[in-house]
C-alpha positions in Angstrom: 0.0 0.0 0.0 1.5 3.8 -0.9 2.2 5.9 1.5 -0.6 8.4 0.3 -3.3 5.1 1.3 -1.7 5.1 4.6 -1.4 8.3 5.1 -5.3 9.1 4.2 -6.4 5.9 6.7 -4.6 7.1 9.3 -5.9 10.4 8.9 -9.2 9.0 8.6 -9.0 7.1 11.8 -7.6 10.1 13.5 -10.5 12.4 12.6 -13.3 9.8 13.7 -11.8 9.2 16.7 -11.8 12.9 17.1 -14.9 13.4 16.1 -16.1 10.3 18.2 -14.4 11.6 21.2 -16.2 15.1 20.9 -19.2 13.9 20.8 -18.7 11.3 23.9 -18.1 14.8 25.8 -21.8 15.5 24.6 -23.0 12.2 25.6 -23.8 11.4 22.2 -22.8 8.7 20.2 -22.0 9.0 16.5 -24.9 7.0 15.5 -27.2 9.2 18.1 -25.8 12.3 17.2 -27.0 11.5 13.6 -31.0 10.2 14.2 -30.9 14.0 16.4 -29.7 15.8 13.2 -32.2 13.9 11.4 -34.7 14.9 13.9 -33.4 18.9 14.0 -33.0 19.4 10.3 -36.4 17.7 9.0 -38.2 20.2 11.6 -40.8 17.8 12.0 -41.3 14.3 13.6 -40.3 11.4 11.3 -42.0 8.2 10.4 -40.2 5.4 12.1 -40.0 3.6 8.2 -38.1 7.3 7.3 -35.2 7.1 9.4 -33.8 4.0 8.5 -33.0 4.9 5.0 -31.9 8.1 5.4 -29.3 7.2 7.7 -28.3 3.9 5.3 -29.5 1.1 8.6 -31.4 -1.5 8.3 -34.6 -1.2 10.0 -34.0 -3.1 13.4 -31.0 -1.2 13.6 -32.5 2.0 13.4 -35.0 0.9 15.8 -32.7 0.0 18.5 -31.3 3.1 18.4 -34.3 5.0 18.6 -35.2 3.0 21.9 -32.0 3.9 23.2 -32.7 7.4 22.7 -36.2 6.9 23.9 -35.2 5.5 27.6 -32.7 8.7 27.6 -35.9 11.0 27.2 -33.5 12.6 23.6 -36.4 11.4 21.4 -40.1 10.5 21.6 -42.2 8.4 19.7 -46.3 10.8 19.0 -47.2 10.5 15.3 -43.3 10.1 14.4 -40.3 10.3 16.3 -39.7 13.4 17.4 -36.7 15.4 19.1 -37.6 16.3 23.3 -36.1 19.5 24.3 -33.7 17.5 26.7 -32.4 15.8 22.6 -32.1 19.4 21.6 -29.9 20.5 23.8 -27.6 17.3 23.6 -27.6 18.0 19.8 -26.6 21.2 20.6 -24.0 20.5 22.8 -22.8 18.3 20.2 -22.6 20.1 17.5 -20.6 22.5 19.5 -17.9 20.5 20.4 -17.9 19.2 16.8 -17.4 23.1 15.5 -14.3 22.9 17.7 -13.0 19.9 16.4 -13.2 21.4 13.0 -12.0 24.6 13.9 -9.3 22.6 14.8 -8.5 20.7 12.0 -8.8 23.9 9.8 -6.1 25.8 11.7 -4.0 23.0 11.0 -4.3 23.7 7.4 -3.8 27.2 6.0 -6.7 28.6 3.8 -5.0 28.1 0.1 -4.0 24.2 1.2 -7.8 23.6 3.2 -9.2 24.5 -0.4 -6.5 22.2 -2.3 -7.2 19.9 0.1 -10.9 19.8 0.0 -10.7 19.3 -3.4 -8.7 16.3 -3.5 -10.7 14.6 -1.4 -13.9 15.4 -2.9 -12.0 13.6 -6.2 -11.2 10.5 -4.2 -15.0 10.4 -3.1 -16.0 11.3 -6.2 -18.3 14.5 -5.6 -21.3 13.4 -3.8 -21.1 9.5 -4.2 -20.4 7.6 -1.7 -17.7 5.5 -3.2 -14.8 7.0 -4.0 -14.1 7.6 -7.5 -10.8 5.9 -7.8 -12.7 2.6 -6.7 -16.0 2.9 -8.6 -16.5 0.7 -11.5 -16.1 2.5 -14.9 
C-alpha cells in the first residue's frame, strides 16, 4: 500500500476518533448524534419507516437506536419520532464540540491548502457518491 493510502487511513482514523471523542463529551454517540440531526434538520417528527433509509441502517437497527434514545428522554415516539427538548440540547452541545473539532482541523491547514485539500478529497470520493471515485467501477 503507498504511502498516500496510509497516510489518508490514518488520517481517517484520526478524525473519527476525534470526532467520536467530541461527541462522547456530549453524551452522544456518532450513530445518536445522527438520528438527532435527522430529527433537527427535518423540523418535523419522522415516520419510524423514514429514518432507517436516510441514515443507510437497516430497520432493526434503526429501531434499536431509537429506543435507546427513547429511555434517555432525547427522542419521543407521538405520530413520528420526534426530538424532546432535553435531545435538543444534547444535539446542541454536540454540535458545538464538533465546531471545535473542525476549527481545529482547519487551523491545521492554512486557507489556500484547506481548499486544495478539500478538493482532492472530494475527487477521491467522487463528488457526492459515496464510493470513492478511484474505486467505482467504470
Amino acid at each position: 500500500m503507498s504511502d498516500l493510502l496510509w497516510t489518508l487511513l490514518h488520517t481517517a482514523r484520526a478524525l473519527e476518533q476525534s470526532f467520536a471523542g467530541a461527541l462522547r463529551e456530549a453524551g452522544l454517540s456518532p450513530a445518536e448524534y445522527g438520528v438527532l440531526s435527522e430529527l433537527v434538520n427535518a423540523g418535523h417528527p419522522l415516520p419510524p419507516g423514514e429514518l432507517a433509509p436516510r441514515k443507510g441502517w437497516l430497520l432493526p437497527e434503526a429501531r434499536q437506536l431509537v429506543h435507546r434514545l427513547e429511555a434517555r428522554g432525547l427522542v419521543r415516539r407521538h405520530a413520528g419520532i420526534a426530538i424532546t427538548t432535553v435531545g435538543r440540547e444534547r444535539h446542541r452541545a454536540g454540535a458545538e464540540r464538533l465546531a471545535t473539532v473542525e476549527r481545529q482541523v482547519a487551523d491545521l491547514v492554512p486557507g489556500a491548502d484547506r481548499r486544495g485539500v478539500e478538493r482532492a478529497l472530494s475527487v477521491l470520493r467522487g463528488g457526492r457518491r459515496s464510493k470513492p471515485a478511484a474505486l467505482a467501477p467504470e
